[in-house]
N, C-alpha and C positions, 0 to 999 in steps of 0.2 A: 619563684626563687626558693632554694631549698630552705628547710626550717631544723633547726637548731636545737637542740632540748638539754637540759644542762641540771643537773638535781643539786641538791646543795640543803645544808642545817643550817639554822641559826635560832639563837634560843633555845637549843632542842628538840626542836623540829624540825622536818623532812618536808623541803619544799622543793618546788621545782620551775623552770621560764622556757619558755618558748620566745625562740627569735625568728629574723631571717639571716643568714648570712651575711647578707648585704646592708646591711643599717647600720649607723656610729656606732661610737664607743658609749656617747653620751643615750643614745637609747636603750642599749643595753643597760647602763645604769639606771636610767628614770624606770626600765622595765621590772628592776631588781629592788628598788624603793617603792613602786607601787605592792612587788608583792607579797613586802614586808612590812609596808606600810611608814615606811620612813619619810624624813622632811626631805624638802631640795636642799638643803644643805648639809644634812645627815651627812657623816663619812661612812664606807663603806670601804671594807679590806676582805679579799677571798685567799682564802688557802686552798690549796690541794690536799689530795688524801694523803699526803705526806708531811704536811704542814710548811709549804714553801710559799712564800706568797705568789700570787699570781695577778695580772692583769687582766680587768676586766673592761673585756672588749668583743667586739664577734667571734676572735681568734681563739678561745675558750673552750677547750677540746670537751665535746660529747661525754658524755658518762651514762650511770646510770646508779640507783639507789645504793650499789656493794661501793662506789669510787665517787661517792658525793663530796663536793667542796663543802667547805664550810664558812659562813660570811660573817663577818664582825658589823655591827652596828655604832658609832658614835656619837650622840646626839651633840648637836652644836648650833649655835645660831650665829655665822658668822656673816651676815648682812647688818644685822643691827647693833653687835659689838665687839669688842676685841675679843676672845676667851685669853685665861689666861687661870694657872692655876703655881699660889703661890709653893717654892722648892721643895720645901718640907710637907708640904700635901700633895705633892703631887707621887701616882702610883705608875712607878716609869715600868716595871714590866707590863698592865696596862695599854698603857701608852708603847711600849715598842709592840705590842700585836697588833697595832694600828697605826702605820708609817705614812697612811697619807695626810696625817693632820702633826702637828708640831706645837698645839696648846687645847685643852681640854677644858671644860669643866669643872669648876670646883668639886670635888668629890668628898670635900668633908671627912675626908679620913687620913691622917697621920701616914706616912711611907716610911714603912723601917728600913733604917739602916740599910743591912742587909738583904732585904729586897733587890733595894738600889745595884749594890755592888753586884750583884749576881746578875741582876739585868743587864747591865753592863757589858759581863763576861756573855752574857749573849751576844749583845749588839757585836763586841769584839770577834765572835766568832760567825757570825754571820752579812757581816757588812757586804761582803762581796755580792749578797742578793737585792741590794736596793737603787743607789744611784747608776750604780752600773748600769741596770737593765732598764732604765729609764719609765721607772713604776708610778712616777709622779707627772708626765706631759699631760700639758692642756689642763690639769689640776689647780683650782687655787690654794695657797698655801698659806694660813693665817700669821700671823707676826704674833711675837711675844707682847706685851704688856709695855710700854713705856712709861712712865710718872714722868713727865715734865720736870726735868734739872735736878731730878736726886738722885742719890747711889742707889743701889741696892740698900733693904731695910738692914737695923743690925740681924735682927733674927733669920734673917735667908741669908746673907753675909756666912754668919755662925755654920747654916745648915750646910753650905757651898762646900766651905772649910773643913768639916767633921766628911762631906762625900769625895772629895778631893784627896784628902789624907788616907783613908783605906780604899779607893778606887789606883790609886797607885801605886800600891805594891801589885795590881794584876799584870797577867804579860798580854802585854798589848802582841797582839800575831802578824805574821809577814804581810798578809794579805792586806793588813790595815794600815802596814807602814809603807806599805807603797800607794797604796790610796790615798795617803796622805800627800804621798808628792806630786798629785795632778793637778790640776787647774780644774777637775770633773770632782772633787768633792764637795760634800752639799752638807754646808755647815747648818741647816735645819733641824736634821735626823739628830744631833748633837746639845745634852745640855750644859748649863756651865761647869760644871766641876770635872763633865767629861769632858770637855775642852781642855780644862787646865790638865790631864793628863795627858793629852797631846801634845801640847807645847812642852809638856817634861822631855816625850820622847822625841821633838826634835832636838831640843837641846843637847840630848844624850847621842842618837844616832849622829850628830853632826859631830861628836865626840868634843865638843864642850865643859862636859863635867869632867871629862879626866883631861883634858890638856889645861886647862885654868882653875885646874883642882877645888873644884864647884861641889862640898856638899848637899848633899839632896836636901837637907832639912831647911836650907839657908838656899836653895831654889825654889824649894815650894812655897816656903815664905816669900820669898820675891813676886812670884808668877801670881799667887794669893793677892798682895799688895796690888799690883798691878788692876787684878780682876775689881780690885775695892775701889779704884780709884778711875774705873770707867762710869759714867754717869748713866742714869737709863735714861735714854732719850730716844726718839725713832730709829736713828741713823748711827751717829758718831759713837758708840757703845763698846761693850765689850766684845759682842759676837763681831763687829768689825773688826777691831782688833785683832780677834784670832782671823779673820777672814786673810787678813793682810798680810798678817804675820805667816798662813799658811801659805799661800802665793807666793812669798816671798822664798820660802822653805824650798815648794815645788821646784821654782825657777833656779836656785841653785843647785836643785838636781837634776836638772834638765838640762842646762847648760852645762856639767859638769865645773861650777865655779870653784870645785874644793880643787882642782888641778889647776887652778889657774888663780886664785889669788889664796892669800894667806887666812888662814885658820883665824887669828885675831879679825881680819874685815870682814868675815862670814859672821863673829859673831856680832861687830857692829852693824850688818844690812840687819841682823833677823832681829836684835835686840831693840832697833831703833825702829823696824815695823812693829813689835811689841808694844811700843811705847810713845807711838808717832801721834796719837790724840788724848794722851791722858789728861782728863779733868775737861772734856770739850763741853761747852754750854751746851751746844746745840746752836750757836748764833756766830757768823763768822767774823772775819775780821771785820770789811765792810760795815758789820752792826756794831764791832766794839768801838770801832773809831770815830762812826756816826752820833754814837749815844754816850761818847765819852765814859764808857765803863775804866773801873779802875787797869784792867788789864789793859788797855790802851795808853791808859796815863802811864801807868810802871813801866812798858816797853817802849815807850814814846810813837808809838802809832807805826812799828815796824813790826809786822810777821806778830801779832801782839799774842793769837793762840801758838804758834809754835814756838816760841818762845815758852809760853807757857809750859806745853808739854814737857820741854826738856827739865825746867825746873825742877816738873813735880817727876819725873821721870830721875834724877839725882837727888831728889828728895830722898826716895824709896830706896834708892841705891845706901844713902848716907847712912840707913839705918843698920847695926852692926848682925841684927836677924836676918838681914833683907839681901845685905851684902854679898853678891855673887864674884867682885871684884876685889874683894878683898887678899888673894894669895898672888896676884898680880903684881908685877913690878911696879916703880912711881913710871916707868917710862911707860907701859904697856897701861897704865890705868890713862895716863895722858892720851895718848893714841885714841882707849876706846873713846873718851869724854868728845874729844877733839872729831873722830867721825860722826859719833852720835848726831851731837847737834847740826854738824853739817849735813846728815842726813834728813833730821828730822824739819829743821829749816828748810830743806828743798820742796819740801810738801806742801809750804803756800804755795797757791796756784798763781795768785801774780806775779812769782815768779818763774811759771811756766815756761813761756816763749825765751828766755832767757839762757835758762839751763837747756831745753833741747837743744838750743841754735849752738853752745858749746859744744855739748857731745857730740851733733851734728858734725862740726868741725874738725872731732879729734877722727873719726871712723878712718878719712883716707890711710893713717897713718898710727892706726890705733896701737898700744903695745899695752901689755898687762903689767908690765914692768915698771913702763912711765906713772909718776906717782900721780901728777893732773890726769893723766887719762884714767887712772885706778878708780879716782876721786870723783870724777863725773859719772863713772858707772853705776858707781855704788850708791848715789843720789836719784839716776835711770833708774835703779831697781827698786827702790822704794818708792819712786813716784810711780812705775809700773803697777807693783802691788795695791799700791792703795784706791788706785782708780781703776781695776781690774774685771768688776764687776761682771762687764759684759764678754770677757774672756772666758765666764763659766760656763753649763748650759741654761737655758733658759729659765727653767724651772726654779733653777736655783737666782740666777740673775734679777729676773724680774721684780720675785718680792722685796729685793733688798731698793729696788728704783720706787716702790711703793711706801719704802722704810724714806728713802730720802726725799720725793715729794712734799711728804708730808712734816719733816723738819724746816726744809723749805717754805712750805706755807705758813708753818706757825713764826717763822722770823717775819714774815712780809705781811703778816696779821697784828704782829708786836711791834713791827715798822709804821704803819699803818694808824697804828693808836695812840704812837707819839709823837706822830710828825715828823717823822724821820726820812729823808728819802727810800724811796722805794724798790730793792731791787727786782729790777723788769725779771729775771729767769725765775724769780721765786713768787710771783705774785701770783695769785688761784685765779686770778678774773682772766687770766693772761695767759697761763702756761698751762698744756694739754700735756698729757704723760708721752705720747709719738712726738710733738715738736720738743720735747724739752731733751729728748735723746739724739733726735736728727744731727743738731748741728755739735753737741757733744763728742760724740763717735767719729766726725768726720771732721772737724777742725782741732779734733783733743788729743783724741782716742788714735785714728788712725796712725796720724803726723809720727805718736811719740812711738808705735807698737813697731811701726814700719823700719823704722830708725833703728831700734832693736833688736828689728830679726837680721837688719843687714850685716848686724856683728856675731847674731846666734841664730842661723837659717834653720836649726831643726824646732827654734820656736813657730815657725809661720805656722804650723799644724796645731799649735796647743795654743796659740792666744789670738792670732791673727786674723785667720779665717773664722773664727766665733765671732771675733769684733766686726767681720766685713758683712757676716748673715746677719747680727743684729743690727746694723745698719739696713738691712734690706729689709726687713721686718716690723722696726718703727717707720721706716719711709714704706712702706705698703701702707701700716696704719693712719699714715698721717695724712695718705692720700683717700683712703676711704671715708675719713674723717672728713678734709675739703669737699669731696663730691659729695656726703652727706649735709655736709653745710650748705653745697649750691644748689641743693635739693629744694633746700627747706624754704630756700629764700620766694615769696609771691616774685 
């Protein structure tokens, strides 16, 4: 088989590997860490002589010493712990010449300001070379940091807020505002305060600030609040949050919903994915009710966290900084309050089978006009977003089911040490990452997407068929998993 020779710097040095053609991707890495002497977990990023990143793989075009790539190193040990490096230490130019990792090292050094913001204007102008070209498959991709039930500290809070406020005055580029509207964005590559200047520019591209004459100052403060008031916990967080709230974005651009419903319900679908888990424990209803937490008592054992959300969600609202509702009429502030909750309520899942089997009902005869039919949609779209997951690509999808196992486990561990019942889908002793998606995707997932596309057929391409290959993907896993089980058995 033919042999491969490929030259490349790192550290300033002039090194070189021999391949075959024909071998993985993964040997060609382990080939390229042996000859730099890297860990198996080391990350490694190649450029070209142009400085574009490149994927390394057999497919690795030839060179020679004048057209040598150049390789990034990043040492990490993500078998044995999380990484994770707090806001203000962390050095995001750094960290964006190295796209296959999303938490580093503590590097002990202070990130100026403007660093940041110029980093930024990079990522803004190069986005189009990352998720797109799918630089990240068969990669693992570490999570951020969780603390169990607290916010963000005040001092990264502060740091968020000071990167946020001069990261948006930059012009976010076409290319990223359309990226923005896929179901293929990979909210990873993204840190928080860069996130929150995304959600400015949906708000503004959906023209929201100028039709409810939304000053920027009294939005950023809102979107800010918001960010403050997601807990760090594995799962239920702020990067969901935005997750949701992007998906939600997407799918009214997809379906073109701004020609078909009113400018006021677009900003309650996206406002109400903004704000569909603020303040979530990390424990769901099931635990509040079981353990008599006071959220259970105050809402008397109905929908006890979404209830919650809304609250704090008109909490934020209430305040005269925060206030994005403010130039709003009393009928037009009724309307949005009055959607909200009915959005944000739709998102207990016990009420699942419920709300589908209605919209279910309306599709023979659906009209955009009818206000129940308007009503059930708009409740479909945020329950779409929010459990959306598997409509991304994989890369992206996966770590976020790694994010929610492990929420998962810690309620059935806290279940567990109080005597509480136990729920079966969440118990470690019990639930496999392939079984725990199997019947998800196919009694959950499929039911609600199918329903969906039968009112918007150009979504089966952007949600559908990703939900029907991840189905085929954890039912491969879950099978090789059983015949490894009947293996094992004497």
């Amino acid at each position: 088989m033919t042999l491969k020779v490929i030259y490349f710097m790192v550290n300033g040095r002039l090194e070189h590997a021999e391949f075959r053609t024909d071998c993985s991707s993964t040997d060609v890495k382990d080939l390229l860490r042996a000859s730099v002497e890297a860990g198996p977990h080391d990350i490694l990023t190649m450029y070209d002589a142009e400085g574009n990143v490149v994927n390394i793989s057999p497919s690795l075009t030839a060179n020679d010493v004048n057209t040598c790539y150049r390789l990034e190193v990043v040492a990490s040990d993500l078998q044995n712990r999380a990484l994770s490096v707090p806001t203000e230490l962390r050095n995001m130019d750094y960290r964006l010449e190295n796209l296959e990792t999303k938490v580093l090292e503590d590097t002990g050094k202070t990130t100026d300001l403007k660093s940041q913001v110029e980093s930024f204007k990079r990522k803004l102008e190069n986005v189009e070379h990352r998720s797109w070209i799918g630089l990240f498959k068969g990669q693992e991709r570490p999570q951020r940091r969780a603390s169990q039930g607290h916010r963000p500290v005040q001092d990264e809070q502060a740091q968020v807020r000071r990167t946020f406020r001069h990261m948006s005055s930059l012009h976010v580029n076409d290319k990223v505002r359309e990226y923005l509207k896929t179901p293929l964005f990979d909210n990873w590559q993204w840190e928080e305060a860069e996130m929150l200047v995304l959600l400015q520019v949906m708000y503004t591209d959906l023209d929201f600030v100028t039709a409810f004459h939304i000053e920027v100052d009294v939005l950023q403060n809102f979107l800010f609040e918001v960010y403050r008031h997601y807990n760090n916990i594995p799962f239920h967080n702020f990067q969901h949050c935005f997750c949701v709230t992007q998906m939600m974005y997407g799918l009214i651009w997809l379906t073109d919903l701004r020609s078909k419903l009113e400018r006021i319900d677009l900003f309650v679908m996206l406002t109400s994915a903004l704000c569909h888990d603020l303040d979530h424990p990390g424990y769901n209803n099931v635990y509040q009710i079981n353990a008599r937490t006071d959220l259970a008592l105050r809402y008397n054992d109905i929908s006890p966290l979404e209830n919650h959300h809304c609250a704090v969600a008109f909490a934020i609202l209430a305040k005269p900084e925060c206030n994005i509702l403010k130039s709003l009429t009393g009928n037009q502030y009724k309307h949005i309050r009055a959607g909200m909750i009915k959005c944000i309520l739709a998102t207990d899942m016990a009420r699942h089978n419920e709300i589908l089997n209605k919209f279910k009902a309306t599709l023979p005869v659906f009209d955009f006009k009818t206000e129940g039919h308007k009503e059930m949609l708009m409740k479909i779209m945020v329950k779409v977003s929010d459990i959306s997951n598997e409509a991304r690509p994989m890369a992206v999808a996966e770590p976020w089911l790694d994010c929610l196992l492990q929420e998962f486990f810690n309620q059935s561990d806290s279940e567990k040490l109080k005597g509480l019942p136990v729920t079966p889908f969440m118990d470690r002793d019990k639930v496999s990452k392939p079984s725990s998606q199997t019947g998800f995707i196919r009694f959950v997932l499929l039911p609600l997407f199918t329903e969906l596309t039968k009112l918007f057929p150009c979504l089966e391409q952007h949600i559908l068929e990703p939900v029907r290959k991840a189905l085929d993907y954890y039912s491969d896993l879950e099978k090789e998993a059983q015949a490894e089980a009947g293996c094992a058995k004497p």
